[in-house]
C-alpha positions in Angstrom: 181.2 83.1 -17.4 178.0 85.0 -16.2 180.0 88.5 -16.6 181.1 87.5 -20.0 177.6 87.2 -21.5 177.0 91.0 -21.3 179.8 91.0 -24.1 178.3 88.7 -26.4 174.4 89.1 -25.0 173.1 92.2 -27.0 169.7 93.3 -26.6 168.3 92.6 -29.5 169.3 88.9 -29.0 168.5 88.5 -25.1 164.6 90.5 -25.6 163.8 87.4 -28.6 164.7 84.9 -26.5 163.0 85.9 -23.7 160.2 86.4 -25.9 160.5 83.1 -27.1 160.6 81.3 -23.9 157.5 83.4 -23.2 155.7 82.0 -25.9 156.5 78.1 -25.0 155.9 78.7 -21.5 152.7 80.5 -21.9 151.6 78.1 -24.7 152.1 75.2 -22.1 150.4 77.2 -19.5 146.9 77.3 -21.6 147.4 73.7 -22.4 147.8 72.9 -18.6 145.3 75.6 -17.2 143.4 76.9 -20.2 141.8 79.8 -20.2 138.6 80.5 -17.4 136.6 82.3 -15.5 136.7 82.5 -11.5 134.5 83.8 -8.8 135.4 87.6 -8.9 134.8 87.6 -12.5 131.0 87.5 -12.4 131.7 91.5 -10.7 134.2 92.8 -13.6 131.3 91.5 -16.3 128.2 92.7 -14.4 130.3 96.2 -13.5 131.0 96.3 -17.6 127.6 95.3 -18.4 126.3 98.1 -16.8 129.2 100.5 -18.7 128.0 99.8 -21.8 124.4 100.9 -20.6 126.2 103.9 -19.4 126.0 103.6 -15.6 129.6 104.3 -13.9 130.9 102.2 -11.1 130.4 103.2 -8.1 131.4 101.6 -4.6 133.5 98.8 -4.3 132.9 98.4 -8.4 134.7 101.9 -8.9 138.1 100.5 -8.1 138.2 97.8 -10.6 137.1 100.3 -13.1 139.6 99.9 -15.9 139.5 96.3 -15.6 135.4 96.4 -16.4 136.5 99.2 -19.4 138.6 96.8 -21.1 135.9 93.8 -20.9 132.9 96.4 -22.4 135.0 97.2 -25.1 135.2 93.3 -25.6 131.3 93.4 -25.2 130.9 96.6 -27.9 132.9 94.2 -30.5 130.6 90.9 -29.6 133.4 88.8 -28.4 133.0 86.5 -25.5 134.1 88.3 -22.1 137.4 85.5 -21.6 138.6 87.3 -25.2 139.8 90.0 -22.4 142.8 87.8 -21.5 143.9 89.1 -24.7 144.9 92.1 -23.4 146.3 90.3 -20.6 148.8 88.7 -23.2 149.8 92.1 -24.7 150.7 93.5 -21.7 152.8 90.5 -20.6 154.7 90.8 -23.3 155.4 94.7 -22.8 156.5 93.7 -19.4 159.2 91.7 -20.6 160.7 94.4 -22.8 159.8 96.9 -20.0 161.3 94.9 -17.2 164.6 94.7 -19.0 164.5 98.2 -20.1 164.5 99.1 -16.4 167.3 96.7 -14.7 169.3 97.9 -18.1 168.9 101.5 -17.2 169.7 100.8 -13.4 172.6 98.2 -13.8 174.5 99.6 -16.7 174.3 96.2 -17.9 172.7 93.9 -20.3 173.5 90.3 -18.3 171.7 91.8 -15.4 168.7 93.2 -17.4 168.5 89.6 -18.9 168.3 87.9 -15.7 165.8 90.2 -13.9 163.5 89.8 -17.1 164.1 85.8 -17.3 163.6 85.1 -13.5 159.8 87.5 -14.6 159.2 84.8 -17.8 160.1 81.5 -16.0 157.6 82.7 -12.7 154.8 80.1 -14.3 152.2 81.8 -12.5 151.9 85.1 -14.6 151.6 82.5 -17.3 148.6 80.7 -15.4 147.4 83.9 -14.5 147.4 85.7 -17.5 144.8 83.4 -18.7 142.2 83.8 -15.6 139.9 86.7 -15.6 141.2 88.5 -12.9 143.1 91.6 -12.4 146.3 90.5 -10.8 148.3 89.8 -13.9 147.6 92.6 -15.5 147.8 94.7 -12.7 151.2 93.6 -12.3 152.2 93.4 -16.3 151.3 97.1 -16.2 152.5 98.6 -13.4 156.0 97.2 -14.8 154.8 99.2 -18.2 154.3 102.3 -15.9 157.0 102.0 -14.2 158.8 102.1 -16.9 157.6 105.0 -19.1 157.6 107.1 -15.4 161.3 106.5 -15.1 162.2 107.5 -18.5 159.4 110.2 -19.1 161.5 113.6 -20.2 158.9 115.4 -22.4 155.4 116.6 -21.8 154.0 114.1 -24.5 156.0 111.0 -22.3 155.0 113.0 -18.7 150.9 112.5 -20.0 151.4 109.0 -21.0 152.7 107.8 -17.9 150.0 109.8 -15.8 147.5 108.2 -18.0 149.1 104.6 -17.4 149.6 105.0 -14.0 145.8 106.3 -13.2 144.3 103.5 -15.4 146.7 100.9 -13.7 145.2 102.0 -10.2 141.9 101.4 -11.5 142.7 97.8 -12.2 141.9 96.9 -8.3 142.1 98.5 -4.9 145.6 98.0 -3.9 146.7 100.3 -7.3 146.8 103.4 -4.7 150.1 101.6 -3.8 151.2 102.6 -7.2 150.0 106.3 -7.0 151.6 106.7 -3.3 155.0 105.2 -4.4 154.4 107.8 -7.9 153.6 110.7 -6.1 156.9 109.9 -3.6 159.4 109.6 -6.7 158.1 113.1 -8.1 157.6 114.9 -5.2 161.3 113.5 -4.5 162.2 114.4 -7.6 160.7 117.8 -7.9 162.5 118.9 -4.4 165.8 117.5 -6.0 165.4 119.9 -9.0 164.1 122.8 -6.9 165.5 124.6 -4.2 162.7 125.2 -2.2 162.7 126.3 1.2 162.2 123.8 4.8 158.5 125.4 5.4 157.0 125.0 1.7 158.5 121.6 1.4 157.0 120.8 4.5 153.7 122.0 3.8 153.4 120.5 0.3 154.2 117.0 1.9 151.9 117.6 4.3 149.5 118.0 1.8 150.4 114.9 0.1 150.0 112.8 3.5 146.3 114.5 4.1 145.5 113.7 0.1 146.9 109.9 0.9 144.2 109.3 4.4 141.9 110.6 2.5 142.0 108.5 -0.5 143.1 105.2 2.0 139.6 106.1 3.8 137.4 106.4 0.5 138.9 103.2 -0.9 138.1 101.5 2.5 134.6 102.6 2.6 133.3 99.6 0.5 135.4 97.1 2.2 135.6 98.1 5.9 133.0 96.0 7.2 134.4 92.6 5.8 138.0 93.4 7.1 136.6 94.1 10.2 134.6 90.8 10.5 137.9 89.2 9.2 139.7 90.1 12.2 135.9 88.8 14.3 137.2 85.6 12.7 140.7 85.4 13.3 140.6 85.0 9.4 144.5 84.8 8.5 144.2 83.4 4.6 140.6 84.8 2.8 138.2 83.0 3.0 137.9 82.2 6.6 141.2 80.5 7.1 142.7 80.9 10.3 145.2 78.1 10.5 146.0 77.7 14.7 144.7 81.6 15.2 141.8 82.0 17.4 140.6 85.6 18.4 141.1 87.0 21.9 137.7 86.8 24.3 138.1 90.1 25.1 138.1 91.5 21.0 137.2 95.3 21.4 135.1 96.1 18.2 134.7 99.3 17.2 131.7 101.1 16.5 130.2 101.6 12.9 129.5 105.4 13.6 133.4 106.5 13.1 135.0 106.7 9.8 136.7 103.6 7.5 140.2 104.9 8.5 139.6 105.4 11.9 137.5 102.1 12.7 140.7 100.2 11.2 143.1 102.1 13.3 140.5 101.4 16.2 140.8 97.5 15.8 144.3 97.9 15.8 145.3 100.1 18.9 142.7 98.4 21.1 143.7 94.9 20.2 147.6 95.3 20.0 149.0 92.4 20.8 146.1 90.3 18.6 147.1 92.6 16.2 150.8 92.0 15.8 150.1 88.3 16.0 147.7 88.1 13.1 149.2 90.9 11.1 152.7 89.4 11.2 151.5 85.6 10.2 149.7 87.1 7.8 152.5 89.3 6.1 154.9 86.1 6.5 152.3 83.9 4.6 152.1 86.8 1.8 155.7 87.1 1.3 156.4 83.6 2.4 153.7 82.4 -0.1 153.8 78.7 0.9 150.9 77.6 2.3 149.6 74.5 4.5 147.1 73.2 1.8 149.4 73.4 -0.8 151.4 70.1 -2.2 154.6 69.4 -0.3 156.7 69.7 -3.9 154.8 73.1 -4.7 155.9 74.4 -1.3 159.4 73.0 -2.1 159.7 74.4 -5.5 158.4 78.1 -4.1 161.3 78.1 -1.5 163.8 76.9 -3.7 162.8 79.4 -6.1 161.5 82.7 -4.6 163.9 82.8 -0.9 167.1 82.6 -2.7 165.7 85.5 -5.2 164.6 87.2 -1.6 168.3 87.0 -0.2 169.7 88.5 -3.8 167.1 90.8 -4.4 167.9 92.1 -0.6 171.4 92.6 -1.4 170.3 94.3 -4.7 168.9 96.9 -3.0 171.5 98.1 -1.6 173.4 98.7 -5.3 169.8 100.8 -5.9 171.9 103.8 -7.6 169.5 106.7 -6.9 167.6 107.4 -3.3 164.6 108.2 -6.0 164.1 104.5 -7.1 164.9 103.1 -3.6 162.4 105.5 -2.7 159.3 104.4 -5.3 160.2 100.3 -4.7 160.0 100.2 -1.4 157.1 102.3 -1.0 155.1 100.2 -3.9 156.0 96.8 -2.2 155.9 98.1 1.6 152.3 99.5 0.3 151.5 95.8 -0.7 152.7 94.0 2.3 151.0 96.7 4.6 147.6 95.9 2.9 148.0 92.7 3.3 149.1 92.6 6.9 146.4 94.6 7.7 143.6 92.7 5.8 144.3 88.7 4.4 146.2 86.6 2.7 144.1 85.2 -0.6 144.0 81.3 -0.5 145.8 81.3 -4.0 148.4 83.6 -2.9 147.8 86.2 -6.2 148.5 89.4 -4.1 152.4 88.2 -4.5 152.4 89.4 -8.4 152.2 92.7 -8.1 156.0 92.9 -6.2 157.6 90.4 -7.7 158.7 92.1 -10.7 160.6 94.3 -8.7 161.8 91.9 -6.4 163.6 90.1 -9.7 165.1 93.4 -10.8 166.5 93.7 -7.4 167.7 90.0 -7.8 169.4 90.5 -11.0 171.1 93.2 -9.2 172.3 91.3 -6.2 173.1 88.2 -8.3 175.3 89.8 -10.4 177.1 91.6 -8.2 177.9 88.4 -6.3 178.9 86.2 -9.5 181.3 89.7 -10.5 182.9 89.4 -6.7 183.6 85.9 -7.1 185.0 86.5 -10.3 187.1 89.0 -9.3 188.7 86.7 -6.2 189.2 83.7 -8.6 
């Protein structure tokens, strides 16, 4: 049955419907949640305040500097700051096209492009998202957008849009260097494909990539260093100052202030290895995981029934990844993601988990189709 709807599902069809469960599900969600403001949001509307008085971000502000851009161009027309969300909506709604533009090119298919973009719509947190004043959902509506245009870029005209998407995208909030590194892998993946260049220039033009990648880790770090190394003072394990059954060790080596962002972080880590693994590892499980202790016993139950089956697909889905490229640029953008998170904290409200779950459900469709096709084929 599921194999026989890519015969009678065309795209035109299967993009309105998502689009119109979308709509109810989103329309519910601003019933339910309406539309607000939340603690970070008093930064993004000082930071564009202060753009439309022509001072540029700087610091910490720098990295949410799209975000600020789109809410001083709210400002410029006189509308109330929350009129942002607007865009927020826009993009969600290009994600849904976008999302089953990619699955359709990967899988061949358009069953499989309908299920990675229906298991994105019926997620109700990008709807409850979408409608807070924070990056996350549109960080993670637009990377899909980028990913999107970078994957089927061909001319010059497409090759500057998606460099422009993709650089404004990783100015939506820290963790958008994820996006860059797992960009700059696909083409640098993809230009040594094309060309037949030699062991030692291909060696020396990555290395050049992994020098450019420290030193943007260790600039973004600046701002934030001192907070992620007080988190690990605190045994924090979920932001803010949640440390569940973790307690730090006595003997916690701290390093000194005097060395770099990068290297104090490393520091931390090699002189406090088995605290380290510990806290690092509860904190990726609770990330990917997402349940939480706090959290309602039927939200926790609706989160495993819903997101570890799609974890067991989408892992089988990425096996049927046809080119080494993609495989490449996915599991470098959600590594990138977990990594960050291991290495810092989990956020109480578990947000972090939107930017990779768009590709998780691509990977999903993927694995769930080609399981429903096998046991097609053996009935």
């Amino acid at each position: 049955m599921i194999i026989n709807l890519d015969h009678f599902q065309s795209e035109k069809h299967g993009l309105w419907t998502l689009i119109l469960i979308w709509a109810i599900l989103q329309i519910i969600a601003a019933v339910y949640f309406e539309m607000r403001v939340s603690v970070d949001s008093e930064l993004y509307i000082n930071n564009a305040i202060n753009l439309t008085q022509g001072e540029i971000p700087d610091g910490r502000e720098f990295f949410y500097s799209s975000y600020s851009l789109l809410i001083a161009i709210v400002y410029l027309i006189n509308l109330d700051p929350l009129y942002t969300i607007f865009f927020h909506l826009l993009s969600a709604l290009a994600a849904i096209i976008c999302i089953y533009k990619i699955t359709q090119q990967i899988s061949n298919k358009n069953a499989t492009a309908f299920i990675a973009a229906l298991l994105y719509v019926v997620w109700i947190k990008f709807q409850q998202w979408n409608l807070i004043l924070y990056t996350d959902a549109l960080f993670a509506n637009l990377v899909v957008v980028s990913t999107y245009v970078l994957f089927t870029a061909k001319k010059p005209p497409q090759m500057l849009l998606a460099l422009v998407l993709i650089v404004f995208t990783s100015l939506l909030r820290p963790l958008g260097i994820g996006l860059l590194l797992a960009v700059i892998v696909y083409s640098g993946f993809s230009f040594f494909k094309r060309s037949k260049i030699n062991l030692m220039p291909s060696v020396l033009i990555y290395s050049l990539v992994i020098l450019v990648s420290i030193l943007s880790i260790n600039k973004i770090l600046s701002p934030f260093i001192d907070s992620f190394i007080e988190s690990y003072s605190n045994a924090e394990v979920i932001y803010p100052k949640i440390s569940l059954f973790m307690s730090k060790p006595e003997s916690l080596i701290i390093p000194n202030k005097d060395h770099e962002p990068l290297i104090r972080l490393l520091l931390i880590i090699f002189k406090n290895p088995l605290y380290f693994i510990k806290i690092s590892t509860i904190k990726g499980l609770l990330f990917i995981g997402h349940i939480k202790p706090y959290y309602s016993r039927v939200h926790n139950a609706l989160i495993i029934g819903f997101l570890y089956p799609i974890y067991f697909f989408a892992a089988k889905g990425y096996k049927l990844l046809p080119t080494k490229k993609v495989k490449l640029f996915i599991f470098m953008f959600i590594g990138f993601q977990f990594l960050a998170v291991s290495l810092t904290s989990e956020n109480w409200d578990g947000r972090f988990l939107l930017a990779v779950l768009p590709f998780i459900f691509v990977l999903s469709a993927l694995g769930i189709m080609n399981s429903a096709e096998k046991t097609c084929t053996k009935r």
